[in-house]
Structure formats: structure tokens, C-alpha cells
DSSP file (Angstrom, degrees, kcal/mol; ACC not computed):
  #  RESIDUE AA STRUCTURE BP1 BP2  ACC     N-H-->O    O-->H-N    N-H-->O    O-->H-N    TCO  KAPPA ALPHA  PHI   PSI    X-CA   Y-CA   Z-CA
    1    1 A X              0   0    0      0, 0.0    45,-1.3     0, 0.0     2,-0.5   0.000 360.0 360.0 360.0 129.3  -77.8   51.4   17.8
    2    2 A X  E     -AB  45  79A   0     77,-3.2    77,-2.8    43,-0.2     2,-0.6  -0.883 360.0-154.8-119.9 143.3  -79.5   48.0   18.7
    3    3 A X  E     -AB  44  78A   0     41,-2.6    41,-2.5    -2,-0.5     2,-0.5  -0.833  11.4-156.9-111.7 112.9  -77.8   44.9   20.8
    4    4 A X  E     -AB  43  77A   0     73,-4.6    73,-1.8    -2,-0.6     2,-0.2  -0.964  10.0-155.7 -88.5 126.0  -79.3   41.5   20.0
    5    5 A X        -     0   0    0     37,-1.4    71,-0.2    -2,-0.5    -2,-0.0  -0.601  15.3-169.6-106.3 104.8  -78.8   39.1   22.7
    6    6 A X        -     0   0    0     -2,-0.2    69,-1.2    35,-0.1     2,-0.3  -0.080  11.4-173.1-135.3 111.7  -78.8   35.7   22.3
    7    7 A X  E     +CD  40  74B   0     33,-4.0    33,-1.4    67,-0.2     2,-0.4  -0.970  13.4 166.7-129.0 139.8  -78.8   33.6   26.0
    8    8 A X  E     -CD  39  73B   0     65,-4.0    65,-2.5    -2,-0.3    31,-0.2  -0.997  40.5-103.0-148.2 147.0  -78.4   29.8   26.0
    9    9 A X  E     - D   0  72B   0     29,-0.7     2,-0.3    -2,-0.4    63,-0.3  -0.244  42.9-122.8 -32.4 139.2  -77.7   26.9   28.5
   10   10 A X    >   -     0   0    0     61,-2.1     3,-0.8     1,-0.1    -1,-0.1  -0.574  47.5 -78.2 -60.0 133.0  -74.1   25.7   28.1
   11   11 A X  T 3  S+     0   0    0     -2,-0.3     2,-0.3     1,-0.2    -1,-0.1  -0.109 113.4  33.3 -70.6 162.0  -73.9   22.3   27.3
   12   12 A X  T 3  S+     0   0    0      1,-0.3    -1,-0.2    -3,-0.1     3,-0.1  -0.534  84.2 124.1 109.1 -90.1  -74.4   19.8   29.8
   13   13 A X    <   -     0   0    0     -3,-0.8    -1,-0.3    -2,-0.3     2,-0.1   0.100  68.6-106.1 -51.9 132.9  -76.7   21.6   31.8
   14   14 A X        -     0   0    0     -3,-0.1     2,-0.5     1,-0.1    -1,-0.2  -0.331  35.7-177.1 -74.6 127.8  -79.9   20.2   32.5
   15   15 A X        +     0   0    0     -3,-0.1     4,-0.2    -2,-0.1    -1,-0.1  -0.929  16.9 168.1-136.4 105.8  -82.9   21.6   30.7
   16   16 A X  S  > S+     0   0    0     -2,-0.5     4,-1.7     2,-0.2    -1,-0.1   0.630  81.6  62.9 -86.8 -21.8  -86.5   20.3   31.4
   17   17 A X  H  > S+     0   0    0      1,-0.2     4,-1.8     2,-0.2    -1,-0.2   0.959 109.9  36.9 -72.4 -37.5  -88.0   23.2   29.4
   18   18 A X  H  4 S+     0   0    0      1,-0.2     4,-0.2     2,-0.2    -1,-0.2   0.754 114.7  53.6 -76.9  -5.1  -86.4   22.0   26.2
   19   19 A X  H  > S+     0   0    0      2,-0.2     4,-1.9    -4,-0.2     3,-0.4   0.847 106.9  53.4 -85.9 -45.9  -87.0   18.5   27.2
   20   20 A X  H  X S+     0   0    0     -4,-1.7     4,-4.5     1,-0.2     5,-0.3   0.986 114.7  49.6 -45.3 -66.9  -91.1   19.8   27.7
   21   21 A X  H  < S+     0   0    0     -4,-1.8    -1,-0.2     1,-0.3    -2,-0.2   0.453 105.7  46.3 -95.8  13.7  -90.8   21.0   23.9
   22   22 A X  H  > S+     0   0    0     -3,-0.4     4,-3.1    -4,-0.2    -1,-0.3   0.600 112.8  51.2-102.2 -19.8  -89.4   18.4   22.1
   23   23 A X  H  X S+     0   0    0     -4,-1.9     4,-4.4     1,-0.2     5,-0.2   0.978 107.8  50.4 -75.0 -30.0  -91.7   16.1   23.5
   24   24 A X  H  X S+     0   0    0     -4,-4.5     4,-0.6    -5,-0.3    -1,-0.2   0.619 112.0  54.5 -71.7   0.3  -94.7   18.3   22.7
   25   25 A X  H  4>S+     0   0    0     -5,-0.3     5,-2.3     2,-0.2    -1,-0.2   0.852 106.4  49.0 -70.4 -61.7  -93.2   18.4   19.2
   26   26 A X  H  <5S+     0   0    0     -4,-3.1     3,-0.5     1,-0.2    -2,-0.2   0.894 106.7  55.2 -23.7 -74.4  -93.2   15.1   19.1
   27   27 A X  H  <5S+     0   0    0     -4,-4.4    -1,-0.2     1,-0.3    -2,-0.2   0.720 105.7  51.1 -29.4 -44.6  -96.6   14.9   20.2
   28   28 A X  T  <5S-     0   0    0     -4,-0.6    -1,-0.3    -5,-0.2    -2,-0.1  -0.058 124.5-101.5-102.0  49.5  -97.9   17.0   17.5
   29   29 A X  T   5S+     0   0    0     -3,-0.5     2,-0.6     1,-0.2    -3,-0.2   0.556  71.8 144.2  64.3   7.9  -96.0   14.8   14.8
   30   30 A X      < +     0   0    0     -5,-2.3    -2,-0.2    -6,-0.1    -1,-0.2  -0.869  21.9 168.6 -96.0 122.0  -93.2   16.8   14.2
   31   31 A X        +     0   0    0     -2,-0.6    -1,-0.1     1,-0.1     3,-0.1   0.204  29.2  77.6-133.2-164.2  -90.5   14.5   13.7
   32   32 A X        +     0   0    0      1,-0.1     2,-0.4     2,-0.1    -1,-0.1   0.779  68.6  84.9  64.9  26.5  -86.7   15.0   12.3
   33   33 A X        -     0   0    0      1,-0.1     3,-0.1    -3,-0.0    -1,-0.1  -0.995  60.4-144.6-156.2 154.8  -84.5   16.4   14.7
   34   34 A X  S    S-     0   0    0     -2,-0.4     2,-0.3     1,-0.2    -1,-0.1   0.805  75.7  -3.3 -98.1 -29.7  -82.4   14.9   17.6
   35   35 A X        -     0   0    0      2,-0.0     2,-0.5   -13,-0.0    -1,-0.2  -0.965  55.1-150.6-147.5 167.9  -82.5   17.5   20.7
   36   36 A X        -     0   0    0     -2,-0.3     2,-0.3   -18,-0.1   -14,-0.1  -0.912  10.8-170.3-113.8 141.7  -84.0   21.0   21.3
   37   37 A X        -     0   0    0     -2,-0.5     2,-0.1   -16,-0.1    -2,-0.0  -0.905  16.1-137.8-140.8 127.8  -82.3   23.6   23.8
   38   38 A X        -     0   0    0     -2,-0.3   -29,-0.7     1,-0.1     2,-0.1  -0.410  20.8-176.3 -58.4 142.3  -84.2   27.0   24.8
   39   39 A X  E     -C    8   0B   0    -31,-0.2     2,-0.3    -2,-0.1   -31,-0.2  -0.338  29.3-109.3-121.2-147.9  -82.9   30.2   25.1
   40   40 A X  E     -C    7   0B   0    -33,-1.4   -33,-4.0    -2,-0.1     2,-0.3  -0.918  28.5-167.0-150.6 154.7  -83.5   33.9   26.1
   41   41 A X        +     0   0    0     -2,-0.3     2,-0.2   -35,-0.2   -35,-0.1  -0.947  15.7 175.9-151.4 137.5  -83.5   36.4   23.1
   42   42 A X        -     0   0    0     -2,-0.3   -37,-1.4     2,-0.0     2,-0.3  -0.652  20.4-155.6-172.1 136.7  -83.2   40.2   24.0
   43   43 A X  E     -A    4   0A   0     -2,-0.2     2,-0.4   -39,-0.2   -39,-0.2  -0.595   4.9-173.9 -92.5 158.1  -83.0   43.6   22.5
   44   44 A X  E     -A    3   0A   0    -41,-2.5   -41,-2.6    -2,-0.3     2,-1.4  -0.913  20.4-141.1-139.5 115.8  -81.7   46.7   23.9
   45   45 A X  E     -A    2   0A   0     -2,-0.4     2,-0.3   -43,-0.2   -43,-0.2  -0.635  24.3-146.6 -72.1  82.6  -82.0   49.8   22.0
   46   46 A X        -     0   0    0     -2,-1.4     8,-0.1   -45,-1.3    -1,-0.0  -0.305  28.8-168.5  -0.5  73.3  -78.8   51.9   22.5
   47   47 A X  S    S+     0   0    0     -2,-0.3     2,-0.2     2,-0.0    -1,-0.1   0.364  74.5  93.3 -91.0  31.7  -78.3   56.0   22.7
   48   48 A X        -     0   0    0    -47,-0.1     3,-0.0     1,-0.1    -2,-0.0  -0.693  61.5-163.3-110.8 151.4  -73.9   55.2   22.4
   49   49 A X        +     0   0    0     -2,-0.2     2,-0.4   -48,-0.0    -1,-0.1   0.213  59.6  98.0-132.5  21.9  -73.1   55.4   18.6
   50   50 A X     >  -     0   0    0      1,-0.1     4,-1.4   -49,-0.0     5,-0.1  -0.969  58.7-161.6-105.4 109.9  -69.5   53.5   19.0
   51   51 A X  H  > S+     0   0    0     -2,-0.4     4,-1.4     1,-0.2     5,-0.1   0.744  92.1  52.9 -69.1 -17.4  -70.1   50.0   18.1
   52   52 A X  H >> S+     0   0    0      2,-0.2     4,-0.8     1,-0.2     3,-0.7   0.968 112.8  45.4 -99.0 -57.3  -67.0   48.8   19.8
   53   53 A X  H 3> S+     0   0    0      1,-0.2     4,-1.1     2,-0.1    -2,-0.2   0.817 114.0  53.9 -63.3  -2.7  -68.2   50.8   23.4
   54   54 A X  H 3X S+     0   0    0     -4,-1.4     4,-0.5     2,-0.1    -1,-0.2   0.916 106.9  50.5 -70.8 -39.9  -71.7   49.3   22.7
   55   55 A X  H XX S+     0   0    0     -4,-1.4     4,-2.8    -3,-0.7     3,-2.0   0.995 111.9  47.3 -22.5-102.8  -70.1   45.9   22.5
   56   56 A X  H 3X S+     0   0    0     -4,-0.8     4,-2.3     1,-0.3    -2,-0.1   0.863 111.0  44.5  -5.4-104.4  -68.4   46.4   25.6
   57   57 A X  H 3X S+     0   0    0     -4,-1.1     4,-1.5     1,-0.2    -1,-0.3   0.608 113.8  53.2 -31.2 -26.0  -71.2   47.6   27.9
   58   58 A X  H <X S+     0   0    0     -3,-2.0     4,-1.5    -4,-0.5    -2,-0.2   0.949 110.6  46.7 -91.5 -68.9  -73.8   44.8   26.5
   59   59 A X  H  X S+     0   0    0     -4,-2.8     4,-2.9     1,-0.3    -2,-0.2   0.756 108.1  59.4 -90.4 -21.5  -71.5   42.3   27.2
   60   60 A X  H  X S+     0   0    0     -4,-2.3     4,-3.1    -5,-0.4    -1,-0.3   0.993 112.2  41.7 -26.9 -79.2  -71.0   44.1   30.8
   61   61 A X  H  X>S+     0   0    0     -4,-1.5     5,-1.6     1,-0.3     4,-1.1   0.507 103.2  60.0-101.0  28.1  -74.4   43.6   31.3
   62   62 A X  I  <>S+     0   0    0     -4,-1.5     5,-2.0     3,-0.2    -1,-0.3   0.860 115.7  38.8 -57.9 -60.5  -74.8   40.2   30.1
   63   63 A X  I  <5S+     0   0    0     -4,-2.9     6,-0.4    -5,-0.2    -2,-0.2   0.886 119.9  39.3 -87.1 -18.3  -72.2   39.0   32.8
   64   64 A X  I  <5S-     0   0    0     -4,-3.1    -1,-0.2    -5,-0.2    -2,-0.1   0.693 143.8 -12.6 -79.4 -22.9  -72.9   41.0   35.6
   65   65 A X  I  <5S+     0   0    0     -4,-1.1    -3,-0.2    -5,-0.2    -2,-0.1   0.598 125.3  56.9-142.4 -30.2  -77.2   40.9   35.5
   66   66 A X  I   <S+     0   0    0     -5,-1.6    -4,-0.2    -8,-0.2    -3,-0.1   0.883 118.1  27.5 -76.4 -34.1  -78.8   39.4   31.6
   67   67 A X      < -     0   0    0     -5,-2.0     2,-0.3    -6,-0.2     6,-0.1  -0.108  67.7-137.3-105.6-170.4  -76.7   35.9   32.2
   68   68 A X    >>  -     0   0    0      4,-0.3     4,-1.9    -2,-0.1     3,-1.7  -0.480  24.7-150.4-155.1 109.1  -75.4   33.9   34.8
   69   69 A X  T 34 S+     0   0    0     -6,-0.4     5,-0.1     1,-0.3    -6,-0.1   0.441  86.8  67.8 -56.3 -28.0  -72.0   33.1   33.3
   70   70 A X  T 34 S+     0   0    0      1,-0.2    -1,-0.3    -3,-0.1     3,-0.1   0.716 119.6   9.4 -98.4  -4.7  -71.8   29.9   35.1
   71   71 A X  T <4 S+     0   0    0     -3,-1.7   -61,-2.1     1,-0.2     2,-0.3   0.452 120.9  76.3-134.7 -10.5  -74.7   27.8   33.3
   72   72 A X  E  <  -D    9   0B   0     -4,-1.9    -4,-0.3   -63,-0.3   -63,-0.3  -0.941  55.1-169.7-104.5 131.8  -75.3   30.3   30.6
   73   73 A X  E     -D    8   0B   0    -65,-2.5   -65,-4.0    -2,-0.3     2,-0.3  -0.757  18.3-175.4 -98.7 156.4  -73.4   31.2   27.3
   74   74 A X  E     -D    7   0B   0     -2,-0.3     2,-0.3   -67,-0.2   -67,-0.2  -0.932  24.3-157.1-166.7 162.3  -74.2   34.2   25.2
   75   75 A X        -     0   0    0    -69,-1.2     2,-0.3    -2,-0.3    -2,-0.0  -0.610  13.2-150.4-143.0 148.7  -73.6   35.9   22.3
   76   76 A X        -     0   0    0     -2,-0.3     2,-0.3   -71,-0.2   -71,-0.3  -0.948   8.1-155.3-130.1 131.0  -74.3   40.0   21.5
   77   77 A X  E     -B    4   0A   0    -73,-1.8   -73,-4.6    -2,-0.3     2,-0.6  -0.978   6.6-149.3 -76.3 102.7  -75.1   41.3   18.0
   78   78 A X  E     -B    3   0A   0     -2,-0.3     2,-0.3   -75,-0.2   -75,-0.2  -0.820  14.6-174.9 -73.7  66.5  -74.2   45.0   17.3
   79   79 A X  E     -B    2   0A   0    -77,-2.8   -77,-3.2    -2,-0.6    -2,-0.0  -0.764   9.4-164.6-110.1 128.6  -76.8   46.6   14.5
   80   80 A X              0   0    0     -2,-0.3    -1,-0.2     1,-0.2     0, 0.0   0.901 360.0 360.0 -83.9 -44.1  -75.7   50.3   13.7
   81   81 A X              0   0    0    -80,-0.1    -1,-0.2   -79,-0.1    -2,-0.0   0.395 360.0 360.0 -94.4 360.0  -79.0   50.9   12.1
């Protein structure tokens, strides 16, 4: 079983790196958009084969070590295969 997880500033919270890559977008002419915000992206390959206690545990350690609950939101993806 594999856990996608998808980590992202909460809005509001000040972010110089996405502020860094819209301007260097800019710079290289790419135009069309109003804001950028960065994340953190991570897999964890799984040996549990109950998506609901995979759930669970991921989202465990998202708030106790992957996240920091108080400036970050984030989201877990559950893929049986």
C-alpha cells in the first residue's frame, strides 16, 4: 500500500520560496497566473493492507513529525496498489 502526502503552507503564512519562484517565472516570460505557493510532496510505501489503519497512522505521522500542524496543512492519499 502507498501514502501520498501532500504538505502545504496554510494561508497567510509567509512564503519567500514561492515568492523566489514566481518571480523567476516571471523572469523567464512565463506569464498568466496570480500567486504560486510550494509544498512538500512524499511517499511512504506501506507493509499494513487496511486502508482505513494506513489512513490513520500517515496522518499520525504527518502531525506528530512530516508537518508542523501550526503553519502547515496536509492532505494523505491512500493507493491500495
Amino acid at each position: 500500500m502507498k501514502a501520498r502526502v501532500h504538505i502545504t503552507l496554510k494561508p497567510g503564512v509567509h512564503d519567500p520560496q514561492s515568492k523566489a519562484i514566481a518571480s523567476a517565472l516571471k523572469g523567464l516570460g512565463f506569464g498568466g497566473f496570480d500567486d504560486v505557493r510550494q509544498g512538500k510532496y512524499i511517499e511512504i510505501d506501506l507493509a499494513d493492507s487496511d486502508r482505513a489503519s494506513a489512513e490513520r497512522i500517515v496522518k499520525e505521522m504527518c502531525a506528530k513529525f512530516l508537518a508542523n500542524p501550526v503553519i502547515e496543512n496536509y492532505r494523505v492519499d491512500i493507493d491500495a496498489t
